[in-house]
N, C-alpha and C positions, 0 to 999 in steps of 0.2 A: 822507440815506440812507433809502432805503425800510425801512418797520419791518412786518414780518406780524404777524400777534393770534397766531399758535400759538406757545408754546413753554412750555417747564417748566423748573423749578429746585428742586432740593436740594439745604440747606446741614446740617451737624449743629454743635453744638456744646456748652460745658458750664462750670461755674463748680465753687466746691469745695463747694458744695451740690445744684447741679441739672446736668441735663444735656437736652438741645431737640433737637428733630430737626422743619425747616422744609420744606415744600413747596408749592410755589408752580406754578399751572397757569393757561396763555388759550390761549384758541380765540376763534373770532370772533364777533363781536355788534354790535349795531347800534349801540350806546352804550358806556361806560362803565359794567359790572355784575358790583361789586364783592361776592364772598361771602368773610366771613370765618368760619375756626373755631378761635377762640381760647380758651385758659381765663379761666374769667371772674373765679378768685383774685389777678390784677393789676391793681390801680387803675392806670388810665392807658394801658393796651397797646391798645385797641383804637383811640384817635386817633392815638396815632403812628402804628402800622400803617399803618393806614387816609392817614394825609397823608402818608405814604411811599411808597406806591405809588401815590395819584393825583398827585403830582408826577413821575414817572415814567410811567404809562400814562394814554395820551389814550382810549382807546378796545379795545374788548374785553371777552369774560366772565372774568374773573380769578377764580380758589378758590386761596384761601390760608390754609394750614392748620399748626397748631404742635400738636406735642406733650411734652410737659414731666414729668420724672419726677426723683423726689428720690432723690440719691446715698446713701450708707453714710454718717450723719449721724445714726444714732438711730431716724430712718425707717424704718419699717417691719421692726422687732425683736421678736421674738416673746415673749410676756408669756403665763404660766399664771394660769388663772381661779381663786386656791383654792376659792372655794365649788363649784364646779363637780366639783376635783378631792378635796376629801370627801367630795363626794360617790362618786365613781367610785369610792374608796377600800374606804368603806363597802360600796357593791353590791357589789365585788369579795370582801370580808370574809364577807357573807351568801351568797355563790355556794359559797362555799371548805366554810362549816361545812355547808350542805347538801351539798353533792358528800361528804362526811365523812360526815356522817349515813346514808349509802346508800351508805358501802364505796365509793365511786367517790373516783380518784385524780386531780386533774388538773395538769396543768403551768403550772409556775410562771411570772405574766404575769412582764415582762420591761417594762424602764422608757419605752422604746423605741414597746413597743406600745400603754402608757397614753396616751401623749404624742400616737400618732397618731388620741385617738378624739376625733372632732366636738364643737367645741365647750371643748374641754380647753386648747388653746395657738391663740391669734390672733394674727396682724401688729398689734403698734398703731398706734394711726389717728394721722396725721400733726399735727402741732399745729396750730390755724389760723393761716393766714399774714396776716399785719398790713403793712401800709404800710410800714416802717420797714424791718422784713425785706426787701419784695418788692423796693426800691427798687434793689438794687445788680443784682437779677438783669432789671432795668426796663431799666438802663442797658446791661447785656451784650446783653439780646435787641434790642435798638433798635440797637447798631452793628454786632451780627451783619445786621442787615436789609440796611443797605447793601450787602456784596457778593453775598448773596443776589439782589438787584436788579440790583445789573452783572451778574450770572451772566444772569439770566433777558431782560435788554437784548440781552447780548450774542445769546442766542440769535434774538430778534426781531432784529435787526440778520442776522445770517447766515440765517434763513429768507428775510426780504427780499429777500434779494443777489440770492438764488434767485428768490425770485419778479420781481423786476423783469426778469431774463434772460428767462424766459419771456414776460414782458408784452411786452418789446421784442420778441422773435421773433413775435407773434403782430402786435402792431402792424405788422412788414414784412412776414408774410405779407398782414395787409388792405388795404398800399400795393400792394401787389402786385398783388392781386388786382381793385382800383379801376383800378389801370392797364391789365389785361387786357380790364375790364368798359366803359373809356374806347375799347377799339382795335375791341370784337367792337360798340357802338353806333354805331361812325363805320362801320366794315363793313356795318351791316346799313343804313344810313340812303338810300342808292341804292335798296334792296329794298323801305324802306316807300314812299318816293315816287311807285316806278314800281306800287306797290299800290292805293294812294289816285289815283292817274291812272285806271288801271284801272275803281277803282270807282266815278270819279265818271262815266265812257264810259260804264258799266253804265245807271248813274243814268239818268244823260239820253237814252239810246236808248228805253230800258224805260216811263219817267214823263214823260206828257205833260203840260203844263200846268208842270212844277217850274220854280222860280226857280232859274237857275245858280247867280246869284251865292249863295243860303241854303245851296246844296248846296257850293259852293265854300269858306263858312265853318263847317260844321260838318265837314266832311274836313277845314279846318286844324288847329280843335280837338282832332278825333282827334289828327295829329298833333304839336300842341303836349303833346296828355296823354302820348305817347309818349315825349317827347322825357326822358332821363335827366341832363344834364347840369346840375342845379342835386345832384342828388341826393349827383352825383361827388364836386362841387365840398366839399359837406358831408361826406361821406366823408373829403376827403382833410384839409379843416380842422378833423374828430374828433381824426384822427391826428394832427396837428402838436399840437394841446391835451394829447392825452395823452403826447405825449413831452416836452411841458414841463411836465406834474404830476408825472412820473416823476421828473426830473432836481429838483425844488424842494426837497426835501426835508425838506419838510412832511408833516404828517396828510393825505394824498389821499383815502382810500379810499371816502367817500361821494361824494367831486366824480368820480370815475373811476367807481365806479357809477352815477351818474345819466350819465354821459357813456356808457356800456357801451347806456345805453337809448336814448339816441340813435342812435348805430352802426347797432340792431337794427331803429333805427325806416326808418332809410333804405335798409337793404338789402330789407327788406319793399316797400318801394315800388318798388325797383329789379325786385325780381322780378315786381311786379305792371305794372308796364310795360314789362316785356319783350321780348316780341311773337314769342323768337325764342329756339330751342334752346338756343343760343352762350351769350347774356347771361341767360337762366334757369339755366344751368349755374353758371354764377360767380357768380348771386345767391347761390345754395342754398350754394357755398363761402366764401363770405362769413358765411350766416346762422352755418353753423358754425365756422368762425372765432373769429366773435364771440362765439355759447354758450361756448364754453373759453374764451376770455378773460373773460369775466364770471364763470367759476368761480373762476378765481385770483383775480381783482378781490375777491371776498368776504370773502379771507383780509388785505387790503392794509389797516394801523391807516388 
């Protein structure tokens, strides 16, 4: 099955110490360009990761991103500073006996409001996490990984579906269109001959001295460079190649892109061999044709 590079996944989860929240993003790239952003407090999480996701994606810009916070566990419980808070005590005690000294009466702080001044009450700072500790929460995030990974497959897989439908439409509109470009070449192929008759009459009435026969082979020439049917022929056996990369269901997407520049190389010719409104028409829908399909193509793992 065809697999696209775009798709995202979020998974959340949580143990009776921590709790993660994963997200997982690709868009397309020309290789394999793997970004992680991991905490760097787990010994070991960044190889698993890392060999988890390249067994699973061949190809893409992948950002894959964890973040990790510690449950009601002691974590981050708020602890009063006392020197801090003798202080506070104090300056409050010398405000009080001034405000006294000068008849001024003032209201009584309230415990509430000690508690809210800077510096007075902090979160304490988590213990450092040791190997021993991390290990079971090593374990949860590594098999939380896995469905995270089907999630974000399955998405490539259903963007895919998508894109090969279009690939195919686009592939029968260029059989299509090769077939049109094969009927307006056999049409006009009476009109170049009786051209090239024409202009070898011209030739030889006008130029004395000319050898027929030099004049007779550079008018075949002309018409040999006219002639578009190797071009078809290549056209049409683009299209049979890329409807059997399509269906392999394999990693295509750089053999379908170098193949996209073939396509574009032979409609270029086609159009420059033209000679004739008909078959310049259907190059120029061909060129564009193939433009859009080489847009989807870029999305193809």
């Amino acid at each position: 099955m065809l697999q696209s590079m775009t798709a995202f996944a979020a998974r959340s989860g949580q143990t009776e110490t921590h709790a993660w929240t994963w997200e997982l993003r690709g868009v397309n790239g020309k290789g394999l360009d793997l970004r992680l952003r991991l905490p760097d407090w787990i010994p070991g999480l960044e190889p698993v990761v890392r060999a988890a996701v390249q067994s699973r994606v061949a190809r893409g810009s992948v950002t894959l991103g964890l973040r990790i916070s510690a449950r009601d566990s002691g974590h981050g419980a708020l602890q009063i500073d006392p020197v801090a808070l003798r202080s506070v005590l104090a300056m409050l005690g010398r405000v009080e006996a001034e405000a006294a000294a000068q008849g001024l009466s003032l209201a009584p702080s309230s415990a509430v409001e000690i508690l809210g001044l800077r510096g007075l009450a902090d979160s304490a700072a988590p213990e450092t996490e040791t190997e021993p500790e991390t290990a079971p929460l090593l374990a949860a995030l590594s098999a939380d990984l896995t469905p995270l990974l089907d999630e974000f497959m399955a998405m490539r897989a259903s963007e895919g579906a998508a894109l090969a439908t279009v690939l195919c439409d686009h592939l029968a509109t260029i059989s299509t269109l090769t077939s049109r470009a094969a009927e307006v070449a056999e049409a006009r192929r009476d009109q170049i001959e009786e051209t090239l008759r024409a202009s070898l009459a011209r030739v030889m009435e006008t130029a004395a001295g000319v050898d027929p026969d030099r004049v007779a082979q550079e008018l075949a020439l002309i018409a040999v460079k006219a002639d578009v049917t190797e071009e078809l022929d290549r056209l049409r056996a683009h299209v049979a190649a890329a409807e059997t990369l399509l269906a392999s269901g394999e990693p295509v997407g750089r053999r379908l892109d170098f193949l996209m520049q073939e396509f574009n190389r032979e409609a270029n010719t086609l159009c420059s061999k033209a000679q004739s409104t008909g078959l310049t028409r259907v190059g120029l829908d061909l060129k564009a044709t193939i433009d859009q399909m080489r847009e989807q193509v870029q999305n193809v793992e």
